[in-house]
NUVO-851276 format. One record per residue (C-alpha): residue number from 1; residue in one letter; z, x, y. Coordinates in nm, 2 decimals. Example, Ala and Ser with C-alpha at 12.3 -4.5 7.8 and 13.67 -1.06 7.14 Angstrom:
REM NUVO-851276
(1; "A"; (0.78; 1.23; -0.45))
(2; "S"; (0.71; 1.37; -0.11))
//
This chain:
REM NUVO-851276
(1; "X"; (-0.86; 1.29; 0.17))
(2; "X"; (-0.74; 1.18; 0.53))
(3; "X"; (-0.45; 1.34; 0.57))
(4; "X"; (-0.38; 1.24; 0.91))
(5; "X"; (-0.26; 0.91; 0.88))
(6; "X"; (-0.02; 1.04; 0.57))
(7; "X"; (0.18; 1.35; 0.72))
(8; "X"; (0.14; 1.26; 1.11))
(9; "X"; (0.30; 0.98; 1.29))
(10; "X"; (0.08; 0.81; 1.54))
(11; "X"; (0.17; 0.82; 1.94))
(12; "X"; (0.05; 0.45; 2.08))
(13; "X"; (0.08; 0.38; 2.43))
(14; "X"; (0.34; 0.13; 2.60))
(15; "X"; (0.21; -0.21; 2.64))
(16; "X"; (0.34; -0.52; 2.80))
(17; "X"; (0.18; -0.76; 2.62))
(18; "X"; (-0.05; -0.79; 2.33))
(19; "X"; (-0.29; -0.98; 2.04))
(20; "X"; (-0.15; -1.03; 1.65))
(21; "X"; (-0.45; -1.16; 1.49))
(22; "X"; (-0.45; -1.20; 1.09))
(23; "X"; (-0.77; -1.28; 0.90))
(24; "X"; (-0.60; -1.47; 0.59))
(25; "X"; (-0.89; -1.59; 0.34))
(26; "X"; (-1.12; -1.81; 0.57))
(27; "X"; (-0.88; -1.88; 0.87))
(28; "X"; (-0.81; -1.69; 1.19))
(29; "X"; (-0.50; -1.71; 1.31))
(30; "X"; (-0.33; -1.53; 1.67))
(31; "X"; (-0.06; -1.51; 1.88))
(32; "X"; (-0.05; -1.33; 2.24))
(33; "X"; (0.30; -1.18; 2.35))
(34; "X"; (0.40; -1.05; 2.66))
(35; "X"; (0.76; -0.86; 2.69))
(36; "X"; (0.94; -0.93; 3.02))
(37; "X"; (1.30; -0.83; 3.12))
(38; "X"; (1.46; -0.78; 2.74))
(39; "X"; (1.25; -1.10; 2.62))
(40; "X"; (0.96; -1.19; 2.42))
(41; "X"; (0.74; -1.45; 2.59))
(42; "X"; (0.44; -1.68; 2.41))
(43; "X"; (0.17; -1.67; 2.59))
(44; "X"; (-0.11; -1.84; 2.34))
(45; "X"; (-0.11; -1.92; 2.01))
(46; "X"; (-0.40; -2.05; 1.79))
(47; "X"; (-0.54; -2.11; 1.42))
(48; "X"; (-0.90; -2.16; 1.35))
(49; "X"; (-1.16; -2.14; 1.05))
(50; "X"; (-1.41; -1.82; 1.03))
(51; "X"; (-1.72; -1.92; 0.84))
(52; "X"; (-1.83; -1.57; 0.79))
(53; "X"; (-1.67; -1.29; 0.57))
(54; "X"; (-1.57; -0.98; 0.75))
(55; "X"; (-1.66; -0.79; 0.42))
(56; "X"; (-1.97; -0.89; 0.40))
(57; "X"; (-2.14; -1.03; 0.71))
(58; "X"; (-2.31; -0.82; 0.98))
(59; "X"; (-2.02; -0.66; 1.23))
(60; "X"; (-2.21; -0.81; 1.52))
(61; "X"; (-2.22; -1.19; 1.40))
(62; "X"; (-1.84; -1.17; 1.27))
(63; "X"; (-1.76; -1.01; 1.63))
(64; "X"; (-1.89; -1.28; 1.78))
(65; "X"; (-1.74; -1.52; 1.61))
(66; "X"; (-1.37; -1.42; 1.68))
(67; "X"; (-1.47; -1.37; 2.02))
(68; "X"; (-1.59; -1.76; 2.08))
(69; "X"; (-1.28; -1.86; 1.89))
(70; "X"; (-1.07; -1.64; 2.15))
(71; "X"; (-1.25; -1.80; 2.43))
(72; "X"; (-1.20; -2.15; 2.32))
(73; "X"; (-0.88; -2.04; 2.22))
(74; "X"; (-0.78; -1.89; 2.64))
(75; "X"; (-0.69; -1.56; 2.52))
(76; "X"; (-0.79; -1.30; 2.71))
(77; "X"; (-0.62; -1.02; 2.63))
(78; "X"; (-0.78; -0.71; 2.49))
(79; "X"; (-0.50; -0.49; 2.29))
(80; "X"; (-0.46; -0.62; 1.94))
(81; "X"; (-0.26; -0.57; 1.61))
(82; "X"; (-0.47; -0.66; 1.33))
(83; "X"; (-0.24; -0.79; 1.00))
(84; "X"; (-0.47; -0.63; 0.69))
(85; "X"; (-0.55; -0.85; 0.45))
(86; "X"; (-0.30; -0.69; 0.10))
(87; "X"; (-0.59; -0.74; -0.13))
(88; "X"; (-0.77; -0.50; 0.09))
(89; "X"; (-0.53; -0.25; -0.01))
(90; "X"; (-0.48; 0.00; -0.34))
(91; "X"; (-0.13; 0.11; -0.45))
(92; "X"; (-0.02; 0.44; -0.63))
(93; "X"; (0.33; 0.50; -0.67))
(94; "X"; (0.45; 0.84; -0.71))
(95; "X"; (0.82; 1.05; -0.79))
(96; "X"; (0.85; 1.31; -0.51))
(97; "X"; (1.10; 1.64; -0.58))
(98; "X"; (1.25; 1.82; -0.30))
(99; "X"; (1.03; 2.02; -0.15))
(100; "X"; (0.90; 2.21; 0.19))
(101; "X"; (0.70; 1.99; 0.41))
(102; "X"; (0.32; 2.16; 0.31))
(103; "X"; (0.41; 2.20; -0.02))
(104; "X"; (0.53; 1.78; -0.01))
(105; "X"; (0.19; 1.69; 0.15))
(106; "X"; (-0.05; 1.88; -0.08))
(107; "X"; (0.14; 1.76; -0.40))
(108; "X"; (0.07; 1.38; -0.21))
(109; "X"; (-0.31; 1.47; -0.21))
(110; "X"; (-0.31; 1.52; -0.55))
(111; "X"; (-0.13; 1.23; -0.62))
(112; "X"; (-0.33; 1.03; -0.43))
(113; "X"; (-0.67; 1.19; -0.62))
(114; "X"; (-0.51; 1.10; -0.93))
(115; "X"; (-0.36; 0.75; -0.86))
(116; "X"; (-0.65; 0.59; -0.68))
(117; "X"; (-0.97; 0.43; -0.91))
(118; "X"; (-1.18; 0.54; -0.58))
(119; "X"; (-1.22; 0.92; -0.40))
(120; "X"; (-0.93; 0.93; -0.20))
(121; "X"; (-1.20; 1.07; 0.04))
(122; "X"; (-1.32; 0.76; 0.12))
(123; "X"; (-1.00; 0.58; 0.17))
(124; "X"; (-0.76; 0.56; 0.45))
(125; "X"; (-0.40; 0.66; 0.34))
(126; "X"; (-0.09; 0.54; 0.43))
(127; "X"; (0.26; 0.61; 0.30))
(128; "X"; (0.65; 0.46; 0.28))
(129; "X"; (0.89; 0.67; 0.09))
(130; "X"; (1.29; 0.59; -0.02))
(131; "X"; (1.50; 0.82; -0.16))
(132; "X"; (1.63; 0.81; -0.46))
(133; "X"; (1.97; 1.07; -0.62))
(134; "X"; (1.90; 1.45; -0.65))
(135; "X"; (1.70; 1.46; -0.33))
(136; "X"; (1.35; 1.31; -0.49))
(137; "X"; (1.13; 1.02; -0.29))
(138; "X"; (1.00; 0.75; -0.43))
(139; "X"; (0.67; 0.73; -0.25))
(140; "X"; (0.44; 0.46; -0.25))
(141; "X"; (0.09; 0.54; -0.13))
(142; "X"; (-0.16; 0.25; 0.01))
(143; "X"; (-0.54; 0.29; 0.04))
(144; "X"; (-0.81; 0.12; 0.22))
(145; "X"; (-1.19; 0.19; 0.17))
(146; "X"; (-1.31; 0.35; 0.50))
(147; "X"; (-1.61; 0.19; 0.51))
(148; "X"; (-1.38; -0.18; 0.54))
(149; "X"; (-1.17; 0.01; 0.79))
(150; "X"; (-1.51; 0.15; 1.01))
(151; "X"; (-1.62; -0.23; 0.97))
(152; "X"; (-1.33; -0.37; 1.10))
(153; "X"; (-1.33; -0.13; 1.43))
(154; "X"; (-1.68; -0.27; 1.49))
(155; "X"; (-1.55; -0.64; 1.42))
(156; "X"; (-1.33; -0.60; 1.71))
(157; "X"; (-1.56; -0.42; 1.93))
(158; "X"; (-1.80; -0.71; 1.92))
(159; "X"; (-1.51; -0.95; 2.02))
(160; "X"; (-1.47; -0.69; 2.31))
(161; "X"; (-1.04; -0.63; 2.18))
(162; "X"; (-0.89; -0.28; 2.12))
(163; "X"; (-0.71; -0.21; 1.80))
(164; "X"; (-0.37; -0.05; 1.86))
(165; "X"; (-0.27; -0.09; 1.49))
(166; "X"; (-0.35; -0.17; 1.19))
(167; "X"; (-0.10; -0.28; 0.98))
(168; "X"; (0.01; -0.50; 0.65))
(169; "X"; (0.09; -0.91; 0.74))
(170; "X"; (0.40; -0.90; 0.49))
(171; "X"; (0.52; -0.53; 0.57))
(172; "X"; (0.58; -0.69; 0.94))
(173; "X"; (0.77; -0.97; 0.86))
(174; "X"; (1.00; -0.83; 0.62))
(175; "X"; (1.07; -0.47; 0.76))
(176; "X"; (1.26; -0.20; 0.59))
(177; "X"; (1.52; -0.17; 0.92))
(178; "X"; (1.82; -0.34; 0.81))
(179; "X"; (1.88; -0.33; 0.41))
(180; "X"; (2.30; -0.37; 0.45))
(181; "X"; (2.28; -0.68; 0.21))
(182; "X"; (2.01; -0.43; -0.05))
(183; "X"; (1.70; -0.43; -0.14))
(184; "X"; (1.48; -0.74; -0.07))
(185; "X"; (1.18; -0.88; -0.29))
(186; "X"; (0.98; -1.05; 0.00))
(187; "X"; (0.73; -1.33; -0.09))
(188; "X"; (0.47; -1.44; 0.19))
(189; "X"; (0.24; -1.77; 0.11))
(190; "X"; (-0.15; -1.81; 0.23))
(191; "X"; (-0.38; -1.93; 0.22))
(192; "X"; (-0.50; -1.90; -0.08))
(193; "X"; (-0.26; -1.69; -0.23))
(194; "X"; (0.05; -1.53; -0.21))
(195; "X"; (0.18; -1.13; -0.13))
(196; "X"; (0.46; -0.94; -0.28))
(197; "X"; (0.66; -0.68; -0.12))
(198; "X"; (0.97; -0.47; -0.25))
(199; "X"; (1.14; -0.29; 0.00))
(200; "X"; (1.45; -0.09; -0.10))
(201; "X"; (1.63; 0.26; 0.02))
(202; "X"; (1.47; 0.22; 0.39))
(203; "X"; (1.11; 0.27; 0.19))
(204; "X"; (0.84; -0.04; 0.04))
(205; "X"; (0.82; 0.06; -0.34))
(206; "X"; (0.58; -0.21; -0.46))
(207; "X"; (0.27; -0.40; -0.29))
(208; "X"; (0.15; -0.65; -0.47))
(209; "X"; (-0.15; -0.98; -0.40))
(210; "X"; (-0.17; -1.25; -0.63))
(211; "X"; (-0.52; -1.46; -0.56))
(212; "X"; (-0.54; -1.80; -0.65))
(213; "X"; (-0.17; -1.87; -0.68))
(214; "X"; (-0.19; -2.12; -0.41))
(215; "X"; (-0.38; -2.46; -0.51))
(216; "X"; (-0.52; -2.79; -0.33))
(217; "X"; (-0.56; -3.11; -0.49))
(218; "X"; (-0.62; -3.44; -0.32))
(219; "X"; (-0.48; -3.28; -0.02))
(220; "X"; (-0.13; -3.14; -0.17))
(221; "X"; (-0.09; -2.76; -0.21))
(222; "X"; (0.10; -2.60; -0.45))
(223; "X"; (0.24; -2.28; -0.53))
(224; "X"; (0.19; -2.13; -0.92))
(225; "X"; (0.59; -1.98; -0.92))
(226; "X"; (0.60; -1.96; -1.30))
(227; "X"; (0.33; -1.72; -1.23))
(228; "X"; (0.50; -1.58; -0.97))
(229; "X"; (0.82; -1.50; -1.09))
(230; "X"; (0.68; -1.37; -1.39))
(231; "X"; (0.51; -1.12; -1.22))
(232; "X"; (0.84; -1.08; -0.96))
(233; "X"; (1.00; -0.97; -1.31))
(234; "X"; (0.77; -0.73; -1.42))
(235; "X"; (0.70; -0.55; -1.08))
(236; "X"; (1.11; -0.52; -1.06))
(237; "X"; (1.13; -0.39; -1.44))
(238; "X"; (0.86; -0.11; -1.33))
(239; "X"; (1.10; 0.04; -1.08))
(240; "X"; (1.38; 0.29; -1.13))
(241; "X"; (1.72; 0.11; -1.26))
(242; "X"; (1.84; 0.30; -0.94))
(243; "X"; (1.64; 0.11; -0.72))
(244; "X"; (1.64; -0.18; -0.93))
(245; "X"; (1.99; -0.28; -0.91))
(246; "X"; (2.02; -0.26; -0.55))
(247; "X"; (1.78; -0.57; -0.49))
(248; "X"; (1.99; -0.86; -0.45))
(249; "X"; (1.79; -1.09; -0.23))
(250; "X"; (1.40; -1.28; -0.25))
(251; "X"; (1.30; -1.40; 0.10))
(252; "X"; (0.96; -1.62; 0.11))
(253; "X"; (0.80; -1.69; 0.44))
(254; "X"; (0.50; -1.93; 0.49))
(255; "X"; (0.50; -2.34; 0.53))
(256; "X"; (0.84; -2.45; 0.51))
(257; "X"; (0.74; -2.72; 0.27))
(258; "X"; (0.54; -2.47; 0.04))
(259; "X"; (0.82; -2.23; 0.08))
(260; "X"; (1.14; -2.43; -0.04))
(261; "X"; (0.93; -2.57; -0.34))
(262; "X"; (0.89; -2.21; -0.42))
(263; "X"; (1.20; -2.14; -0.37))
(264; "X"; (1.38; -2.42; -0.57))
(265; "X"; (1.13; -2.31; -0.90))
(266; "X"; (1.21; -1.91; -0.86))
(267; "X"; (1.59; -1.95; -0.81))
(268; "X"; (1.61; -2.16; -1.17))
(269; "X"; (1.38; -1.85; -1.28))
(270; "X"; (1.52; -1.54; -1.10))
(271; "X"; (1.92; -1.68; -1.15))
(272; "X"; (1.98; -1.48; -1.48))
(273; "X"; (1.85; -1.16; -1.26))
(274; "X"; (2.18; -1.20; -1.04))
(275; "X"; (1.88; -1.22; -0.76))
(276; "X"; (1.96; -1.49; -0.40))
(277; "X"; (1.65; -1.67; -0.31))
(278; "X"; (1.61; -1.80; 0.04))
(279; "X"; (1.35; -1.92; 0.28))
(280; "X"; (1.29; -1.82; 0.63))
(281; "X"; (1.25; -2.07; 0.83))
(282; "X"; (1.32; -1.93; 1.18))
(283; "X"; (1.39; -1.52; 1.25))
(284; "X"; (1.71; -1.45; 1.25))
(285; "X"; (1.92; -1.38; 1.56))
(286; "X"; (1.83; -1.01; 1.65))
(287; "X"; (1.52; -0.94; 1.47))
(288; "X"; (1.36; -0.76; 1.71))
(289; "X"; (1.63; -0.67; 1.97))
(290; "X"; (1.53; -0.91; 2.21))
(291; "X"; (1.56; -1.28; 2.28))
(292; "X"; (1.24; -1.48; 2.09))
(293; "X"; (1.12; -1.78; 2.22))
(294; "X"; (1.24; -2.12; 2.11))
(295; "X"; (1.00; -2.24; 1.90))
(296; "X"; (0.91; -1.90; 1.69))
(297; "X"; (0.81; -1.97; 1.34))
(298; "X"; (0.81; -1.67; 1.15))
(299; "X"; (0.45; -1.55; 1.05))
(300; "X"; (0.28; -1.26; 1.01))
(301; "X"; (0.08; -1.25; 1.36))
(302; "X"; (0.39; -1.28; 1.57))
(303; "X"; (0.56; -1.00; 1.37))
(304; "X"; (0.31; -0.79; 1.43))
(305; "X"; (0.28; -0.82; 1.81))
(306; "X"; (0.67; -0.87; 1.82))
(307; "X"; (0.67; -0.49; 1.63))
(308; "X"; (0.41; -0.34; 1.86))
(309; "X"; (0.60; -0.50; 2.18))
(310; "X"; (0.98; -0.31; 2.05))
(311; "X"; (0.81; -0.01; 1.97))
(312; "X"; (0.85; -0.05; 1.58))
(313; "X"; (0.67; 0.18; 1.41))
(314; "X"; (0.46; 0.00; 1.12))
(315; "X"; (0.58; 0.07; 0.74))
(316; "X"; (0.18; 0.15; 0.69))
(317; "X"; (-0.01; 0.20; 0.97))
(318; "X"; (-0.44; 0.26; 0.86))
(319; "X"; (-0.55; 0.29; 1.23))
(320; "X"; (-0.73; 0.59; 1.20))
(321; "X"; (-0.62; 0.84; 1.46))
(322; "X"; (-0.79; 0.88; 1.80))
(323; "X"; (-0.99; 1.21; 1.87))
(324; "X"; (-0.77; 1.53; 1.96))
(325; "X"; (-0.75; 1.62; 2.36))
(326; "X"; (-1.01; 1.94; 2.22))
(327; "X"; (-1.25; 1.72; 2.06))
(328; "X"; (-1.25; 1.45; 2.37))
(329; "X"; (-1.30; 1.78; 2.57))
(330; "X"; (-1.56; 1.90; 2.39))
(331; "X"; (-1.74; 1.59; 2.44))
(332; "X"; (-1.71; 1.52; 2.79))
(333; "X"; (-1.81; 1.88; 2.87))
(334; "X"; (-2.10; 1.89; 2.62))
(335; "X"; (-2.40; 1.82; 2.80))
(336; "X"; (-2.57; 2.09; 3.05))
(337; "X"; (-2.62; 2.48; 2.93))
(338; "X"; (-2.34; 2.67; 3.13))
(339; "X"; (-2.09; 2.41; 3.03))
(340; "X"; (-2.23; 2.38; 2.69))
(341; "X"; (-2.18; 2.75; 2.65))
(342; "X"; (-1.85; 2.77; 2.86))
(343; "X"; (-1.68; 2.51; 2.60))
(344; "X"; (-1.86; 2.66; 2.30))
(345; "X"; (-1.70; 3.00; 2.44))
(346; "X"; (-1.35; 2.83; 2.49))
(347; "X"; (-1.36; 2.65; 2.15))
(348; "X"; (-1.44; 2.98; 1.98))
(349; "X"; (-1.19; 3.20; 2.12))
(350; "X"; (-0.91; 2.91; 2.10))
(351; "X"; (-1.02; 2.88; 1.71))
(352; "X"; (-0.96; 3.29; 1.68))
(353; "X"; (-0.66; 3.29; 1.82))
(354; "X"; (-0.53; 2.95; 1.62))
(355; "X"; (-0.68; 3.09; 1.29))
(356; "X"; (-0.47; 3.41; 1.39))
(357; "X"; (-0.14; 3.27; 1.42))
(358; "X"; (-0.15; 3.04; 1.13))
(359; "X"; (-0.27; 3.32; 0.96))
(360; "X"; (0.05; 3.48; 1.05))
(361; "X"; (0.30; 3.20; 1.01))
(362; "X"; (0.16; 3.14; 0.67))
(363; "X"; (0.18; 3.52; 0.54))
(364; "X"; (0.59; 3.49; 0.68))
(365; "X"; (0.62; 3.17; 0.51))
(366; "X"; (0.50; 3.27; 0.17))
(367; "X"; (0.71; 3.58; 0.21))
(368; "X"; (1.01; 3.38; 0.27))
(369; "X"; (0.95; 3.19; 0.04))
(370; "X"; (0.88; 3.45; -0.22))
(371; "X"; (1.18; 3.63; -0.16))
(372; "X"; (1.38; 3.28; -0.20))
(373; "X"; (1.20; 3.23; -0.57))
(374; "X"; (1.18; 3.63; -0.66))
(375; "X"; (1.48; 3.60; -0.90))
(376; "X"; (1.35; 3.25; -1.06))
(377; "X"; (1.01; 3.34; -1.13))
(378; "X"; (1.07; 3.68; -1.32))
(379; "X"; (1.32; 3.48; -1.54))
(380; "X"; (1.11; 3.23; -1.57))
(381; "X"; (0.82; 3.49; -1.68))
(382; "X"; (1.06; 3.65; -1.95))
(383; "X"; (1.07; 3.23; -2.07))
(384; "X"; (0.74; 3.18; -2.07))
(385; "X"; (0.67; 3.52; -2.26))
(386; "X"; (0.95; 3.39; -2.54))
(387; "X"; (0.78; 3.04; -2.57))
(388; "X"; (0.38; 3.20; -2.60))
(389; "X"; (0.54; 3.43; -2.86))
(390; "X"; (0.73; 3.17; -3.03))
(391; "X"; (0.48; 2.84; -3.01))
(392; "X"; (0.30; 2.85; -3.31))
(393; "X"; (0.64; 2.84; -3.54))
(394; "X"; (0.73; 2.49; -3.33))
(395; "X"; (0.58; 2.14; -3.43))
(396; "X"; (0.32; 2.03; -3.27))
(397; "X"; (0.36; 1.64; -3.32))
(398; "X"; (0.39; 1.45; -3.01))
(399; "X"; (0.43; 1.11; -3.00))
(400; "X"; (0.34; 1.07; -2.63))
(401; "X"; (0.01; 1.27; -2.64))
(402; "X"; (-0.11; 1.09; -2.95))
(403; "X"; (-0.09; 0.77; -2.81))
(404; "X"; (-0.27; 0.87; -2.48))
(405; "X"; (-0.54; 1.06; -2.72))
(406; "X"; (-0.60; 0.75; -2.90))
(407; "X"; (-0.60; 0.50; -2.60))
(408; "X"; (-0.85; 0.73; -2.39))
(409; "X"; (-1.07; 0.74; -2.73))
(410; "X"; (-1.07; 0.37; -2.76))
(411; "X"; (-1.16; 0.37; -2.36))
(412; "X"; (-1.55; 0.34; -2.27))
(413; "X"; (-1.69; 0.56; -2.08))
(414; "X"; (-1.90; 0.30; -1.85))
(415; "X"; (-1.60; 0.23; -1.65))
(416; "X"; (-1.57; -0.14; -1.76))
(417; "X"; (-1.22; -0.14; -1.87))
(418; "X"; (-0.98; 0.07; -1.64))
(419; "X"; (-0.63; 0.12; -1.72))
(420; "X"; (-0.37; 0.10; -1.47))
(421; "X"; (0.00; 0.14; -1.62))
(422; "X"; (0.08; 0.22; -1.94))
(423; "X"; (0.44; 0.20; -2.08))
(424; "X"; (0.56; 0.39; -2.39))
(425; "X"; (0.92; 0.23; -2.54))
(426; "X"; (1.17; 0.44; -2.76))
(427; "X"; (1.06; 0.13; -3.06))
(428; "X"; (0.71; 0.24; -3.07))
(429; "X"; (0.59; -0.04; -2.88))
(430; "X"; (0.31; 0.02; -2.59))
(431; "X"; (0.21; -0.18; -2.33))
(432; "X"; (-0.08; -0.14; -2.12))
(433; "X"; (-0.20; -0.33; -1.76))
(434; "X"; (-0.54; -0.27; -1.64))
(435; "X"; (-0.85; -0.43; -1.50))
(436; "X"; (-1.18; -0.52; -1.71))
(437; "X"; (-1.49; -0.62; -1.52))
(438; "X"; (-1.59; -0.93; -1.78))
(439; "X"; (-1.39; -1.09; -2.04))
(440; "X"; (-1.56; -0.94; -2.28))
(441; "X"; (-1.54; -0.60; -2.20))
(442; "X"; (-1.18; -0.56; -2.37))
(443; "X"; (-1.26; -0.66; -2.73))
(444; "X"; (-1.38; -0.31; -2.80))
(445; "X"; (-1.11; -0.12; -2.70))
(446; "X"; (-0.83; -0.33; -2.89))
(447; "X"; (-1.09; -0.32; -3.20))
(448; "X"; (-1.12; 0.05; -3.18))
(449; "X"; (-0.71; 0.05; -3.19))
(450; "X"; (-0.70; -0.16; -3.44))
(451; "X"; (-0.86; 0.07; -3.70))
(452; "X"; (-0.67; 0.31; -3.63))
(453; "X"; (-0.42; 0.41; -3.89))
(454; "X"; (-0.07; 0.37; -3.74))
(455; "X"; (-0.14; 0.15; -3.48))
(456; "X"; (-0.02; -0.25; -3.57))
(457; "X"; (0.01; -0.57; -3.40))
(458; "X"; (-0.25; -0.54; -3.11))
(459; "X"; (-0.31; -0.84; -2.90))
(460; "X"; (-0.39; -0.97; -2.53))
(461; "X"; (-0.03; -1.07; -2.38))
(462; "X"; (-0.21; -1.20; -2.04))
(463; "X"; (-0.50; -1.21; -1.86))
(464; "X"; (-0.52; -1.28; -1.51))
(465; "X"; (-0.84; -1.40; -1.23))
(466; "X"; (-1.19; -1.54; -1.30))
(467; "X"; (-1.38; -1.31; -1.16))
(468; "X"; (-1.42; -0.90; -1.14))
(469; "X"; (-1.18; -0.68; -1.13))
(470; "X"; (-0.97; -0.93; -1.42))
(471; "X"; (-0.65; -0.85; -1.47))
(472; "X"; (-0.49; -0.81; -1.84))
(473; "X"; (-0.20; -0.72; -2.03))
(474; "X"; (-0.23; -0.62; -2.39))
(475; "X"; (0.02; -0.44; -2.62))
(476; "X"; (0.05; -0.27; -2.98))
(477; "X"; (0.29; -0.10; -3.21))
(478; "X"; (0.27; 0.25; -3.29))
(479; "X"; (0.39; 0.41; -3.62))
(480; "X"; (0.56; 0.73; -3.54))
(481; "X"; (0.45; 1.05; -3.75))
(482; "X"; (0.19; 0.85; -3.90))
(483; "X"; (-0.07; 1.02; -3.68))
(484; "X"; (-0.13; 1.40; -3.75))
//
């Protein structure tokens, strides 16, 4: 796994001006700000259609697209922000304990290994953490494939622009900064569909995209909020009660018509949840520290040039670092054999010497740290001695295991049903969220459930999209101690 973009935080140069673009379904859509004497000045703005899919279509062609639509468009300028489409993005949400620094990032890498449904190898990790009592994080990792990532970079070399950041659309316009009023369940409307953010403690704890929420007919675009707010309820029941009490406020950007609609169906929906629902129709006074323009409408590609231009550090940033000063050294002085062997000479010994002293500082680390523990681990040694010599006169029924046992059994092995969340009540009652690559491919598993002697009352709650990865919700009711 990357670690680099997880436990190091990214050093971008000062610019003066610069390019939000946001690829949002089909449509293109920029804004070029310049900062000038405490103010943030429009330079160009523009919205167009791209025919061709930047997943899909050769780098070249989609390159060269953007870059006739920036021509015809005036801009000009070469440093961008690119907003990431969500759905691009995989979420893993993991409980952090107090720990050193090293031992905090290693334990993240095997989170990350474990929460992902791709090798974390080939994704580009990004993190946002809030604290929660006793010192723990609540840490929410996001991951993008690498190969969409390396794409993108040749994208915008095509279009001759410079990436300075990539970033999240909705993580932009509602930041984590300023939380006085609690936590915040932020809706943004595209295209096509609509993004969820949770952001809470000074940390995003939930990412979610919702395709196909957004429909056209004869012209007139609505917005699915029973869907919505449905799935508002069930990404806010998934979080601590901590956390969970501490959101008071959902704030939806997008078209102001589209927005208030929304708005008027979740408030009737969300009111029971004690939760405000408002629209943002303009930024608010102070946003970003400096005076806005007069006509800014909030959206995702001013945010993000608006955060690049204040120095705002992204709350995910999947801009994969930039070559250390030993590596670009290595390269410039690589060619010709006296400098080939001078640099291969230098490299060596500076390895040696490097290996050395972190050789050193981690020997006087773990000693520390040993010393710290010494006392703990021999009494936890005399524990674990009692409980090996004691085990087999304690029960071995647990409730927890057996359901797991059963539910991986029921599993195939092909990899068409995947299992994302599953929840385990005090009443016996187990609920399960997943993805299945046909609509066929769950059947199985809730038959194979079915026969099994104490499970009851398994059925599909929901099911969710019309093509792969589909979405689904199924439950059942398990019997306690009838399982052996």
């Amino acid at each position: 796994m990357n670690s680099a973009p997880l436990f190091k935080i990214r050093k971008r140069k000062k610019l003066t001006s610069v390019l939000g673009l946001v690829v949002d379904d089909s449509k293109l859509e920029g804004v070029v700000l310049r900062r000038s004497n405490g103010a943030l000045e429009k330079l160009q703005s523009f919205s167009a259609p791209l025919t061709l899919d930047p997943l899909t279509a050769a780098p070249e062609l989609v390159g060269r697209e953007i870059r006739n639509q920036l021509d015809a468009a005036g801009v000009h300028e070469r440093d961008c922000v690119v907003g990431l489409p969500l759905k691009w993005v995989l979420a893993a949400q993991t409980e952090l304990p107090p720990l050193p620094p090293a031992d905090a990032a290693s334990l993240l890498q095997l989170e990350a290994e474990k929460g992902f449904h791709a090798d974390a190898d080939t994704l580009q990790i990004a993190r946002s953490e809030c604290a929660l009592t006793g010192g723990k994080k609540l840490v929410l990792l996001g991951g993008i494939p690498k190969a969409q990532v390396l794409a993108l970079e040749q994208i915008l070399a095509a279009a001759k622009l410079k990436p300075v950041s990539f970033a999240l659309g909705i993580a932009a316009l509602q930041v984590t900064v300023d939380e006085a009023a609690g936590g915040v369940l932020a809706l943004a409307i595209g295209e096509g569909g609509v993004s969820l953010q949770v952001t809470v403690g000074g940390g995003v704890v939930a990412l979610r995209a919702f395709d196909d929420t957004v429909e056209t007919e004869g012209g007139h675009r609505t917005v699915q909020a029973d869907v919505l707010a449905r799935e508002a309820r069930v990404t806010l029941g998934q979080l601590p009660e901590e956390l969970r009490t501490q959101i008071k406020r959902v704030r939806i950007f997008g078209p102001r018509e589209l927005a208030q609609q929304l708005a008027d169906e979740m408030e009737l929906r969300l009111e029971p949840m004690g939760l405000k629902v408002d629209t943002v129709p303009v930024y608010p006074p102070g946003e970003f520290g400096v005076t806005l323009p007069a006509d800014s409408t909030p959206s995702p590609a001013f945010s993000l040039a608006a955060n690049v231009l204040v120095d705002r550090a992204p709350a995910f940033e999947f801009l994969p670092p930039k070559p250390t000063l030993v590596e670009q050294f290595a390269a410039k002085y690589s060619s010709g054999p006296l400098r080939t062997t001078s640099a291969v000479a230098a490299g060596v010994a500076a390895l040696i010497l490097a290996l050395f002293l972190f050789q050193q500082f981690q020997l006087w680390r773990l000693d520390r740290q040993w010393r710290q523990m010494e006392t703990k681990a021999t009494e936890l040694s005399s524990v674990q001695d009692k409980i090996q010599q004691y085990q087999p006169w304690y029960g071995r029924n647990y409730r927890s295991l057996q359901i797991l046992r059963q539910m991986s059994l029921a599993f195939t092995e092909n990899g068409d049903v995947t299992a994302k969340a599953i929840t385990i009540r005090d009443d016996g009652t187990v609920s399960c969220s997943g993805t299945e690559q046909n609509n066929a491919a769950l059947l199985p598993v809730e038959n194979k459930l079915s026969a099994v002697p104490g499970i009851s009352d398994v059925h599909l709650e929901q099911t969710r999209g019309n093509k792969p990865p589909i979405q689904f919700v199924f439950s059942f009711k398990f019997n306690n101690g009838a399982l052996e």
